[in-house]
N, C-alpha and C positions, 0 to 999 in steps of 0.2 A: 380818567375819562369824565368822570362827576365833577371836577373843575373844569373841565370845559364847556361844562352846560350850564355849568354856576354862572360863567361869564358870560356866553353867550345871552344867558338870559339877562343878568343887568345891562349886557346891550342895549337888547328892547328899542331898534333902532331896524326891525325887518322892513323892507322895501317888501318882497312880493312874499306869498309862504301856499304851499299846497297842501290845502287843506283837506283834499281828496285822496292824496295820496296811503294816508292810512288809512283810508276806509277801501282804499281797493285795492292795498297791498298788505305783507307781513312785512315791517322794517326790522331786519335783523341786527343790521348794525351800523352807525352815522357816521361822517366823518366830514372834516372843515377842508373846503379849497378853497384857495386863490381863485380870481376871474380876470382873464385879460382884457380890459376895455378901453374904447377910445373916450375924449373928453365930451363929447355930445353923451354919450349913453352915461356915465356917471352921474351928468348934471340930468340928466332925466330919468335916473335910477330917483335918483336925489326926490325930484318929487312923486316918485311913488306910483307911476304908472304901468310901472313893468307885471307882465302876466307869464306863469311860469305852469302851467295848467296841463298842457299836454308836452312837454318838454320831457326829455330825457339825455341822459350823458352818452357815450361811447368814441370806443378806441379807432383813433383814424389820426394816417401820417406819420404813428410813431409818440402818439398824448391824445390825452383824453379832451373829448370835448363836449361841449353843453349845448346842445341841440333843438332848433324850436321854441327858444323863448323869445316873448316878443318884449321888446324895450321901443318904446314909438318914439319917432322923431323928436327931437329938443326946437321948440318951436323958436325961442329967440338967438338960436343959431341960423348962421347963412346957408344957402343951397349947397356952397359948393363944401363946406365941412359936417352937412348930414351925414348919417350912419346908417346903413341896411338894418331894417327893423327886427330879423330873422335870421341872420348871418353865423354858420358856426363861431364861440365864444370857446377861447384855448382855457383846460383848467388847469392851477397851477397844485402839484404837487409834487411828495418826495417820491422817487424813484422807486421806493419800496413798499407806497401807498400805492403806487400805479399801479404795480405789476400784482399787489394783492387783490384789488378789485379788479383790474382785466381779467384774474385766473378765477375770480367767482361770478364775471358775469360772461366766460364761458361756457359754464356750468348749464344745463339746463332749468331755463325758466324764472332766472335772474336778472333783474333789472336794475341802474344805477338810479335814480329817482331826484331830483331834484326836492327839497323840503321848503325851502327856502332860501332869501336873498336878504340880508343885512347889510350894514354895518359895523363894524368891529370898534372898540373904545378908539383908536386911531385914526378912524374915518375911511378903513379901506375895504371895499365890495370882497364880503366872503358868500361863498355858498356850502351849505348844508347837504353833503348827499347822504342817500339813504340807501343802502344794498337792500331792495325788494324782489317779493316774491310774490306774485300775483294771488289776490283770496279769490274761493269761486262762491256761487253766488249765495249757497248754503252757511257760509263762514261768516258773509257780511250779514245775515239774516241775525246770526247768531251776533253777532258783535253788536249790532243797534237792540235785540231783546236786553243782552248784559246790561248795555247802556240807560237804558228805560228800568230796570229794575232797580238799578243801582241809584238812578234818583227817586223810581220812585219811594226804595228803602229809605233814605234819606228823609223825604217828605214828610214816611210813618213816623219815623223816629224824632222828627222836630216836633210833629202834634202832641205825639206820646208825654215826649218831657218838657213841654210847655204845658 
């Protein structure tokens, strides 16, 4: 599991990334898919306008899919090879990924969370899901005090030994 985040991070090649996502959820555990796309969305992944913000995955038809994300039209493409901006996007995984996250996101209160959209060292659109659990509002209260403490511990401790 830790090399796959070793990689993904010398990726460093993210198109979109939700950065909300962990502040209004618990991410219990991540995992890499595949994304099926046309050549307009790629090339408009490409520069980086895609918004993944209120998107979420779920089971439909028999595979999972990526719900709500907006990729906007590739402008110096023709009318007639644009791409619906909002269009279910199929995810690609193994058979035994799928059926692990359909049986915990029928569980209650479980959500498949998009993280974000990269690049991969080959050049091909992965997405980052996240098995979330929604925090309520007490948790995030607590998680941004953590946050503020913890730099501002940091701060004391750079003055102290300067």
């Amino acid at each position: 599991m830790s090399d796959k985040i070793t990689e993904r991070a010398k990726a460093q090649r993210y198109v979109a990334m939700n950065r909300r996502a962990r502040h209004d959820y618990f991410i219990t555990d991540t995992v890499e898919a595949g994304i099926v796309l046309v050549g307009t969305e790629v090339k408009s992944l490409r520069t980086g306008q895609a918004s993944i913000q209120e998107s979420f995955a779920a089971a439909k038809e028999g595979g999972l899919f990526l719900l709500n994300v907006y990729i906007p039209e590739y402008n110096k493409a023709g009318i007639h090879l644009q791409h619906e901006t909002r269009r279910p996007r199929r995810l690609l995984l193994h058979k035994r990924e799928m059926n692990k996250l359909m049986g915990a996101v029928k569980r209650e209160g479980i959500t498949l969370v998009p993280l974000g959209v990269y690049f991969n060292k080959r050049g091909i659109a992965k997405v980052e899901l996240g098995l979330a659990k929604g925090k309520h509002q007490a948790d995030k209260r607590a998680a941004i005090k953590e946050r503020d403490w913890k730099r501002d511990k940091a701060r004391i401790m750079k003055s102290h030994n300067a």
